[in-house]
C-alpha positions as CSV (number, residue, x, y, z in Angstrom):
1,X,-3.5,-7.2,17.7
2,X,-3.3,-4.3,15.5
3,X,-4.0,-3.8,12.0
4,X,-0.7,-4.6,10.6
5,X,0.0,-6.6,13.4
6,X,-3.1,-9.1,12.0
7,X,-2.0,-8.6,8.1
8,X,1.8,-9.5,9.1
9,X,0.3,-12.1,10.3
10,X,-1.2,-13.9,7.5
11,X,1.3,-13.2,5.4
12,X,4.9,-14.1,7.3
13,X,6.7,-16.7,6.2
14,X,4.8,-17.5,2.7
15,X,7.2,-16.7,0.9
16,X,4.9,-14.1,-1.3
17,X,6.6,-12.4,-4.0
18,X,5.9,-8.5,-4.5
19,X,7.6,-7.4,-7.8
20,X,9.2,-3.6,-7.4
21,X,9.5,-2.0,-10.8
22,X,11.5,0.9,-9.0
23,X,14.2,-1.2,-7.6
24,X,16.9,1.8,-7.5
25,X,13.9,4.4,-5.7
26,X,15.9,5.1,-2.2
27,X,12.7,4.9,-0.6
28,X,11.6,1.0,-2.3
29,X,14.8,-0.1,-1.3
30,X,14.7,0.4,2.4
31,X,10.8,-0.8,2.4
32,X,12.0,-3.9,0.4
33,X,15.3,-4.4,2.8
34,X,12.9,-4.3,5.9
35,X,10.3,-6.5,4.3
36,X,12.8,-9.3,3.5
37,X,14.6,-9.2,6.9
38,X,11.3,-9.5,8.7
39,X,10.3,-12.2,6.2
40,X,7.0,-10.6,5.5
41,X,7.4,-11.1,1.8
42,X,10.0,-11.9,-1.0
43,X,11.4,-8.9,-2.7
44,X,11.6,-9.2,-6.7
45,X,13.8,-6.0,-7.3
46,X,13.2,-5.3,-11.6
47,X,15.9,-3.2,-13.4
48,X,19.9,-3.0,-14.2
49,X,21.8,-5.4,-11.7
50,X,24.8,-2.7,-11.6
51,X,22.2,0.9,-11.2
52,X,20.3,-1.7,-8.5
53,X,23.4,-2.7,-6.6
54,X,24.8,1.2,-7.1
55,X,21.6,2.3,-4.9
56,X,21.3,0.2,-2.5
57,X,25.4,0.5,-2.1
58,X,24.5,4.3,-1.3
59,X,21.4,3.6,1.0
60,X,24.1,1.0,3.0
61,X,21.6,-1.9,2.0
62,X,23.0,-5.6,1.0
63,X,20.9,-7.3,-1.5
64,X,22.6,-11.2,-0.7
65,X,20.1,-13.5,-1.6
66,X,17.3,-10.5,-3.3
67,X,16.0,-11.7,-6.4
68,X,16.7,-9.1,-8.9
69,X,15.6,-9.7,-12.8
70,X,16.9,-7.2,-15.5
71,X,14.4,-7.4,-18.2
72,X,17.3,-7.1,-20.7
73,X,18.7,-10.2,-19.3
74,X,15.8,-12.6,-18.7
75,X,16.3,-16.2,-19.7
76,X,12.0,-16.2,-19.9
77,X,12.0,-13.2,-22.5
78,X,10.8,-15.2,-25.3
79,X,7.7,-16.7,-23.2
80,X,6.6,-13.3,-21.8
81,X,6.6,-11.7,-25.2
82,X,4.6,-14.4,-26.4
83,X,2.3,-14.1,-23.5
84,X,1.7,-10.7,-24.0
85,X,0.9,-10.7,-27.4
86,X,-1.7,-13.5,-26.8
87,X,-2.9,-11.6,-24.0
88,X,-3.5,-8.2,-26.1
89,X,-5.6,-10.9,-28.5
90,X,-4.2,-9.1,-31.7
91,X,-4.1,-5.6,-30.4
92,X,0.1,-5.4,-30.3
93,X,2.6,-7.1,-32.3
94,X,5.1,-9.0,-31.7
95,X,7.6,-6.2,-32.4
96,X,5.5,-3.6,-30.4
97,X,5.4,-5.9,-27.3
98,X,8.9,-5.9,-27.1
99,X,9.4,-2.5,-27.2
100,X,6.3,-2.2,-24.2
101,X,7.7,-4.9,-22.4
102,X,10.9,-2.9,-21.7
103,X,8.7,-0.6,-19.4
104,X,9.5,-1.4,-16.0
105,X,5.7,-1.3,-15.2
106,X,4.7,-3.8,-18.0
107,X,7.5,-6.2,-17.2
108,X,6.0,-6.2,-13.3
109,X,2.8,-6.5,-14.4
110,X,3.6,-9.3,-16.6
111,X,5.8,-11.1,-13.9
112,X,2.5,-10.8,-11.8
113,X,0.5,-12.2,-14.6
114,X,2.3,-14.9,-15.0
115,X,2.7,-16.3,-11.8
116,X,6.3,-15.3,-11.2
117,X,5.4,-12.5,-8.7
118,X,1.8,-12.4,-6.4
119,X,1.4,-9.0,-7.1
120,X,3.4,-5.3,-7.4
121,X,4.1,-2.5,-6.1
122,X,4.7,0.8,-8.3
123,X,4.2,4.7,-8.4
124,X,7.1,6.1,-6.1
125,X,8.1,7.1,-9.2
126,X,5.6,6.9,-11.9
127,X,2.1,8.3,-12.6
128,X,-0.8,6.1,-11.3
129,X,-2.0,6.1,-15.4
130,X,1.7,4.2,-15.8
131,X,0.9,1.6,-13.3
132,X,-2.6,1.0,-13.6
133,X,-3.2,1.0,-17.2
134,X,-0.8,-2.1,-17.7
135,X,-2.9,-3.7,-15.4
136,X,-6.2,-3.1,-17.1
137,X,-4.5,-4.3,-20.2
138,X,-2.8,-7.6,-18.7
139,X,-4.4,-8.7,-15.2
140,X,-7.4,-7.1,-16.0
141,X,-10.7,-7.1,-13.8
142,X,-12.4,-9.9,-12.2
143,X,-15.5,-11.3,-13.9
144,X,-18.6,-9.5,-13.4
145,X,-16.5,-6.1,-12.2
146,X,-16.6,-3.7,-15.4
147,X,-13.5,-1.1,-13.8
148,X,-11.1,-1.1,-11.3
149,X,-11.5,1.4,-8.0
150,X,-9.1,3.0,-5.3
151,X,-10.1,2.7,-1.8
152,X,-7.9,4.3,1.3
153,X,-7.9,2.7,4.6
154,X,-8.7,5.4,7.3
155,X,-6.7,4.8,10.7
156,X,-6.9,6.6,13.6
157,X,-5.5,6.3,16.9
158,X,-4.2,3.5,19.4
159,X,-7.3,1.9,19.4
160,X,-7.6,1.6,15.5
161,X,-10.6,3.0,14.4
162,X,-11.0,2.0,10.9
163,X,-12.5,2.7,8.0
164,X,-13.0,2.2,4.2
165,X,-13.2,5.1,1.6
166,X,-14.0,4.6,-1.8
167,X,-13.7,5.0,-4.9
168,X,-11.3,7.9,-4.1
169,X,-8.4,7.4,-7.2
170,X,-9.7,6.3,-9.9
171,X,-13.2,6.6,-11.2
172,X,-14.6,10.2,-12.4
173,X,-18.1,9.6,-12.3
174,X,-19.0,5.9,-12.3
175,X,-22.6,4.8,-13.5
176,X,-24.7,3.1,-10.7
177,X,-23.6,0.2,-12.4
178,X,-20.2,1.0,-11.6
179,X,-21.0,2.1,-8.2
180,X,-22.5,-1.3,-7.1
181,X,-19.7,-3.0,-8.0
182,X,-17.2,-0.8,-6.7
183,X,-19.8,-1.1,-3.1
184,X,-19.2,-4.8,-3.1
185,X,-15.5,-4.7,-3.8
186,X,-15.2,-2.0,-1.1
187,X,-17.1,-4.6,1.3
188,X,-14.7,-7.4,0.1
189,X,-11.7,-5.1,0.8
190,X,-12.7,-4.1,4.4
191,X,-12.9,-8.4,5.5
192,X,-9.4,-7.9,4.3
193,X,-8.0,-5.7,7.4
194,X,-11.2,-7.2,9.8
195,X,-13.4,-4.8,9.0
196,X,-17.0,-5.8,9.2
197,X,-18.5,-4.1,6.4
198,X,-21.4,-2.2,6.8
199,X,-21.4,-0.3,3.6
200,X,-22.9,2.8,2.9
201,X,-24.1,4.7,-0.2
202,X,-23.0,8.8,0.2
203,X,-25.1,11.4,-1.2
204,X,-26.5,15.0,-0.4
205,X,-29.9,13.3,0.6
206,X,-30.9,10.6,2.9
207,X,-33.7,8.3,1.9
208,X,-35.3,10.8,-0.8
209,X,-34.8,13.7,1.4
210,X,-33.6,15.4,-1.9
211,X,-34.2,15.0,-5.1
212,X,-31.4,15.4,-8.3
213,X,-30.4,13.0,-10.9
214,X,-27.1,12.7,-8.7
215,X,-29.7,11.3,-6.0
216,X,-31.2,9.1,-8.4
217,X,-28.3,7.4,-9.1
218,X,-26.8,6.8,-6.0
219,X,-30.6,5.1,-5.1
220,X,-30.2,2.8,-7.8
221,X,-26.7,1.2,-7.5
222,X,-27.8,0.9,-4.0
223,X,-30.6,-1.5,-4.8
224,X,-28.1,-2.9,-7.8
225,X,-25.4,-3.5,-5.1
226,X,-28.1,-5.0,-3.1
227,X,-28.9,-7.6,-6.0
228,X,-25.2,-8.0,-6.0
229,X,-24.4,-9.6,-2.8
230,X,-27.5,-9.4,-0.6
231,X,-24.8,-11.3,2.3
232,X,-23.5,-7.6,2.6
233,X,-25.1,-4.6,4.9
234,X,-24.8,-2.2,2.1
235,X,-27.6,1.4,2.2
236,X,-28.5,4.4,0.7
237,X,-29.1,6.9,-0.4
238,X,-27.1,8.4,2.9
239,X,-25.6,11.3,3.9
240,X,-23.0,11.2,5.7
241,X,-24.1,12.5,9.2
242,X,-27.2,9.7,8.9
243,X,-24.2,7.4,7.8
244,X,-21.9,7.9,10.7
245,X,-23.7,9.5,14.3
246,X,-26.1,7.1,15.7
247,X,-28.5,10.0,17.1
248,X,-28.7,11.4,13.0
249,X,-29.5,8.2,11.6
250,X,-32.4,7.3,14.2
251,X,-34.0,10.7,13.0
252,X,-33.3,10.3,9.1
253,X,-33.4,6.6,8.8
254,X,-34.6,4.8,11.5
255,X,-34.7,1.7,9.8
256,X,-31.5,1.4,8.4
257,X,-29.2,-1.1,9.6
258,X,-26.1,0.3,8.1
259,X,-27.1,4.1,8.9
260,X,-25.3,5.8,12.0
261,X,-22.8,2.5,12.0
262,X,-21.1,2.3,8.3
263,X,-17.5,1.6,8.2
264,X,-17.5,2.0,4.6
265,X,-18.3,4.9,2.5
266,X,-18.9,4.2,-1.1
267,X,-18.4,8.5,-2.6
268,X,-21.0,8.8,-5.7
269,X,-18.0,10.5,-7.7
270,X,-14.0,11.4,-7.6
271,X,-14.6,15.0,-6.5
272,X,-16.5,13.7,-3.1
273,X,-14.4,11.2,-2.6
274,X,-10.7,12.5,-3.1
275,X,-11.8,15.7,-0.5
276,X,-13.4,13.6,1.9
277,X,-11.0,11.2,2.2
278,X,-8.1,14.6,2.3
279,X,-10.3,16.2,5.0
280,X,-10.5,13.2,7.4
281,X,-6.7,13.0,7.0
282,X,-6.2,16.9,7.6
283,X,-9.1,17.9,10.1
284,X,-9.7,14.2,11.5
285,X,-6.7,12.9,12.5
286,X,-6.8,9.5,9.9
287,X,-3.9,8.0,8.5
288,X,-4.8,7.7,4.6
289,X,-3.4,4.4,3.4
290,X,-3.6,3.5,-0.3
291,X,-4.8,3.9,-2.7
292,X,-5.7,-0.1,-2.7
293,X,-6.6,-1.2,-6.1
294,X,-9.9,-3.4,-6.2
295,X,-11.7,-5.3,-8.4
296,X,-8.7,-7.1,-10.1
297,X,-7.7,-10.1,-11.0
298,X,-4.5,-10.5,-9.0
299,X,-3.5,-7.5,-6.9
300,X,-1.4,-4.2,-8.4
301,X,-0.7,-1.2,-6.1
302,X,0.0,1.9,-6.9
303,X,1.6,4.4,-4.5
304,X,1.9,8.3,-4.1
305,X,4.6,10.3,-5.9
306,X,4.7,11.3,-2.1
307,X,5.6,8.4,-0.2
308,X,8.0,7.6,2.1
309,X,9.3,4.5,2.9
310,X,6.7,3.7,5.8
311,X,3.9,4.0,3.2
312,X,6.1,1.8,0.2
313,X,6.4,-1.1,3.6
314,X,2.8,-0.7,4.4
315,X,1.1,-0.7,1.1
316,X,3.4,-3.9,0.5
317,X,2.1,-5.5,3.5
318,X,-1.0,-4.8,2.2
319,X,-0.6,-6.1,-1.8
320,X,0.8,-9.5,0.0
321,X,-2.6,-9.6,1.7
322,X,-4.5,-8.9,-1.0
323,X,-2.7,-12.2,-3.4
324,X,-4.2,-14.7,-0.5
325,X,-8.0,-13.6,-1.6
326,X,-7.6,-14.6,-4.9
């Protein structure tokens, strides 16, 4: 069984509701269309009934029997104002939440929040600042993880080698505070698509074979990370060579039980992260999916500006997996 083969199956027939903020997006409509008839999740299209129905007309797509909620015309309004306002704890008014609550994003991330959807999907055509800040500000992080992090699942040919990358979206430089905890959410996220995680902590040196404050740090979330869920393989400092080729890691860290086996890499900033994740996509041969939001409460995703519809049905699939873990 492949991949999505194994997430299709956990997730068919549960009737999980994925809320799409950008219901009239050519490329959302056909994922959600194909999603529905293969009864892999329950579509909750969000925006004008008559724009909706105008797009999907174009596309050729029927929407009998989608659920489709106009945030203009929604009979629990009053509630998810009130909600929101509680939820802000005296940072928005009444008046200012219903202005914010018009936002496509906010109104999905509040359906999510409050039980009506299992998660979203957004970014086709909005910034990832517009779909993950209302999440920071509604879902919000799980207890004991201080920031969110973007991860990319790296695929690669028929007999789907995988791997985790992370933090590759979000985070500029994370403390190694921040770094542990995006480690053990990386760890979490790899169980999600099988992946038995065997995490390591990148650098420029392997086991104090340089030293840098950059080194430093990336030594120190390892042995926080460590602290943090000892059940995990999680090492470091590593370079990537010791990290990944058997023959390397038996010369620069023998004793490593993660080093020249990892099938996660934990970057020790966005720079490293964001190009290695691009070169393994352009020189290597991976299929880049994500990025896959970790560390909150209930799952948000948030897609490319660049997607197609393959990548809006995939990273669906995936946010419908992700609601069954919390």
């Amino acid at each position: 069984m492949d991949l999505f083969d194994s997430l299709k199956f956990k997730i068919i027939r549960r009737n999980i509701k994925v809320a799409f903020p950008e219901a009239t997006d050519a490329r959302i409509l056909g994922a959600a269309s194909r999603l529905k008839a293969e009864e892999l999740i329950e579509p909750v299209l969000i925006g004008n009934l008559a724009e909706i129905e105008k797009a999907a007309s174009i596309r050729g797509i029927a929407l009998e029997n989608f659920t489709i909620i106009d945030p203009d015309n929604f009979d629990r309004w009053d509630e998810m104002v009130e909600a929101f306002v509680e939820r802000r704890k005296g940072k928005v008014s009444k008046e200012d939440a219903e202005k914010m609550l018009k936002d496509e994003n906010y109104f999905g991330t509040m359906l999510t929040y409050m039980g009506i959807t299992e998660g979203m999907v957004s970014g086709a055509i909005h910034s990832t600042g517009d779909t993950v800040r209302p999440a920071l500000q509604i879902i919000k992080t799980k207890p004991g993880v201080s920031r969110t992090s973007g991860a990319f699942l790296m695929v690669r040919g028929r007999d789907q080698e995988k791997y985790l990358f992370s933090d590759c979206a979000i985070n500029v430089n994370p403390s190694a505070q921040e770094l542990a905890e995006i480690a053990v959410e990386s760890a979490k996220t790899a169980e999600l698509f099988d992946i038995e995680p065997k995490v390591a902590m990148m650098s420029f040196s392997t086991k104090g074979s340089a030293k840098a404050p950059e080194v430093e740090k990336v030594a120190e979330a390892t042995k926080l990370a460590q602290e943090l869920a000892p059940d995990y393989l999680i090492d470091g400092e590593l370079q990537f060579d010791a990290a990944y080729i058997p023959g390397v890691a038996q010369l620069k860290a023998p004793e490593s039980k993660v080093a020249g086996q990892a099938t996660v890499f934990v970057f020790p900033e966005l720079q490293s992260g964001n190009i290695g994740y691009k070169i393994a996509q352009r020189f290597g041969g991976f299929e880049a999916i994500g990025p896959i939001l970790q560390g909150l409460n209930k799952p948000i995703s948030d897609l490319s500006r660049g997607s197609n519809e393959e990548d809006v049905y995939k990273l669906s699939i995936i946010t419908a997996a992700q609601s069954l873990m919390n």
